[in-house]
N, C-alpha and C positions, 0 to 999 in steps of 0.2 A: 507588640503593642495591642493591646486590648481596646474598643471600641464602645462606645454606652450602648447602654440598652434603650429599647421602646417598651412601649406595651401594648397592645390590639386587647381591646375589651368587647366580646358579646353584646350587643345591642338589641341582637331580635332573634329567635332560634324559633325554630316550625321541626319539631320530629327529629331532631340528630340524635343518631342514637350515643353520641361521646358526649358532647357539652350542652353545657345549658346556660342562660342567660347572666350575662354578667362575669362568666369566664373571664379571667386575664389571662393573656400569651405575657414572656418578653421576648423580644428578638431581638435580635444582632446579625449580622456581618456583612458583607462586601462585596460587589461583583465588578472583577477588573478586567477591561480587554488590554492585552502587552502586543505591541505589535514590533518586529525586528524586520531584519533582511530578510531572513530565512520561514518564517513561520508569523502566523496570525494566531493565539493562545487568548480565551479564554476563561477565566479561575472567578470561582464564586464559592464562597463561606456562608450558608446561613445557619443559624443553631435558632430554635424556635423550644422555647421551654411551656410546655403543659402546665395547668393546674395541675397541681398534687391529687392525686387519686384518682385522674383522667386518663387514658390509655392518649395515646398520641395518634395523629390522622397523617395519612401520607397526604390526601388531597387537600387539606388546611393547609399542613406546610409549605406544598407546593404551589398554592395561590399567595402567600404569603411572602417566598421567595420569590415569586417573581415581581412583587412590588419591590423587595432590595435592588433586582438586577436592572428596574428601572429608573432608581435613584440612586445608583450606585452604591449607597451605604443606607445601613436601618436608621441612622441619625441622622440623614438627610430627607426623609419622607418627612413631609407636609403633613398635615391637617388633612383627613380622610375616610373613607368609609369603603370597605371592600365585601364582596360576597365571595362565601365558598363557592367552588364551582357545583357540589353538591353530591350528595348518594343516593340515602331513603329520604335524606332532610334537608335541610336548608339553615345557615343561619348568615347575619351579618355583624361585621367585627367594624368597630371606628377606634381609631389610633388619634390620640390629640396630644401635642406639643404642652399641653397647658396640663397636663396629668401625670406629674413625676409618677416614678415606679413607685418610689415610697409608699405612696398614696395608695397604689393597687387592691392591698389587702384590706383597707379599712371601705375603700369601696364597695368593695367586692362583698363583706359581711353586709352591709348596708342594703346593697342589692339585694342580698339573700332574705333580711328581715321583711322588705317592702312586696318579696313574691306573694307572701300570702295575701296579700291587701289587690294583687295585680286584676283577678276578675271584677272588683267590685268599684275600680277607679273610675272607668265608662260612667259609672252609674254618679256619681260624685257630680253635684253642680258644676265645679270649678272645672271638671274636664268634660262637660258637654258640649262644648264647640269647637272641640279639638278630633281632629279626625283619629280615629282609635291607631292607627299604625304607626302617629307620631306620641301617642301616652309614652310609650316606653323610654322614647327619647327624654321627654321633658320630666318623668319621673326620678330619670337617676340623676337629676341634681337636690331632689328631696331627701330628707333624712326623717330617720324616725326615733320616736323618742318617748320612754314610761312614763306615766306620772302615779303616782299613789295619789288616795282620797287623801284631801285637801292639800295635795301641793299647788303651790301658784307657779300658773305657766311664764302670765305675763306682768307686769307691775304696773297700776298706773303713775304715770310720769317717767317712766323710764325710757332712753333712747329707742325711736321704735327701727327695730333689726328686721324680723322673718316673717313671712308670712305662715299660718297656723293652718290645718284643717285636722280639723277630730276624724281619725281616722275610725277609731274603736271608744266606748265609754261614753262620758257625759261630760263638759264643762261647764260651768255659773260664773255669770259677771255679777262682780259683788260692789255694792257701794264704798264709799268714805270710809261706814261704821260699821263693814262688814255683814250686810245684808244683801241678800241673792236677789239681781234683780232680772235675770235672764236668765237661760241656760241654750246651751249650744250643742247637736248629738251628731249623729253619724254623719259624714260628708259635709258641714258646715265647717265654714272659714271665718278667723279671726283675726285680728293684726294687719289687715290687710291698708288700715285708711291713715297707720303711721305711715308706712312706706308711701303712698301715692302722692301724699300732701306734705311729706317730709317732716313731719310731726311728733311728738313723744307720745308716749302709748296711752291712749286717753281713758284705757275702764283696766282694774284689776280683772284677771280670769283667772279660777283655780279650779284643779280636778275634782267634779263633784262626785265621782265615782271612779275606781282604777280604770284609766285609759292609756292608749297610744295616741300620739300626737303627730304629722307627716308636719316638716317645716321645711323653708325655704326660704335662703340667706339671701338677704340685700342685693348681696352681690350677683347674686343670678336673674333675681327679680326682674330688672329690664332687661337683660338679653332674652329670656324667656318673652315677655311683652313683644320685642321688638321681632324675634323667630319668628310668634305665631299670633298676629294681630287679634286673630277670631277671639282672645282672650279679653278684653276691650268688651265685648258682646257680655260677657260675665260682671264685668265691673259696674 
């Protein structure tokens, strides 16, 4: 009988020379104590699968087994954050219940898209009152996203969903009759005062030039608030 899998994702890496941020493991298996008349025994299972094109760490795996053998099985570990015990580097892996495997891979790209934006988020309004070791945290429930000159991000009157910051390019809020009446550049946030007032999206915005867009679903929006109050201070 075969057991589900988890997954442990990279959250934070300082110098490893194997992975890098945003790695997914999955793991699996079991740690059983059998005890009889005769003998006290032991037995543990863990298989811990690498990103593809990653060489595998003895000392990852074995920080990682030993969280199995303290919940007896990989589908029973909780909600968590663990650190490698370490070598030249250091990184730390969270494991969430709430992050089918499925999902892995598409995060995982997502991740990878937002690295190059990663030194320049500190500098971003929206994450100035965020203590920089927690950005990465709250980063990876952003997503990023093209736009070509003149596509419309957002619509006015439409349900308002995400919150917007221009990552890269230009945006213009245009009127009724399609006249520019702002524009919005690097680090600026938009969309932000559907979501707070529960509102429809009160101005059109379209790309006024090819940009990148970071967004950030509804559904994340107040647990993001509620983790990290200091954001309030931005609002």
């Amino acid at each position: 009988m075969g057991f589900p899998k988890v997954t442990f994702r990279i959250i934070d890496a300082h110098e490893c020379p194997k992975f890098k941020l945003s790695d997914v493991f999955a793991v699996t298996g079991v740690a059983l104590f059998m005890h009889n008349q005769t003998e006290n025994s032991f037995i543990t299972t863990a298989v811990v699968h690498a990103p593809e094109d990653r060489e595998s760490c003895k000392i990852l795996c074995g920080d990682i087994t030993k969280i199995i053998i303290e919940y007896e099985r990989a589908d029973k570990i909780p909600d968590c954050m663990i650190s490698c015990s370490g070598c030249t580097g250091t990184i730390r892996l969270e494991h969430s219940l709430k992050i089918p495997l499925e999902e892995s891979k598409v995060s995982e790209d997502n991740a990878l898209q937002l690295a190059k934006y990663k030194d320049m988020l500190p500098s971003f309004p929206f994450f100035k009152n965020i203590d920089p070791k927690d950005i990465n945290e709250i980063t990876k429930y952003f997503k990023l996203k093209s736009f070509e000159k003149n596509s419309i991000v957002i619509r006015k009157g439409d349900p308002g969903g995400n919150l917007y910051i221009v990552a890269s390019g230009e945006v213009e809020i245009i009127n009724d009759v399609g006249l520019q009446i702002g524009t919005l550049g690097h680090g600026e946030v938009f969309g932000e005062m559907s979501l707070i007032c529960e509102e429809d999206v009160g101005a059109t915005v379209r790309a006024f030039i090819p940009c990148e867009i970071l967004y950030l679903e509804n559904k994340h929006f107040n647990k993001i608030l509620k983790k990290y109050p200091t954001l309030y201070l931005y609002f």
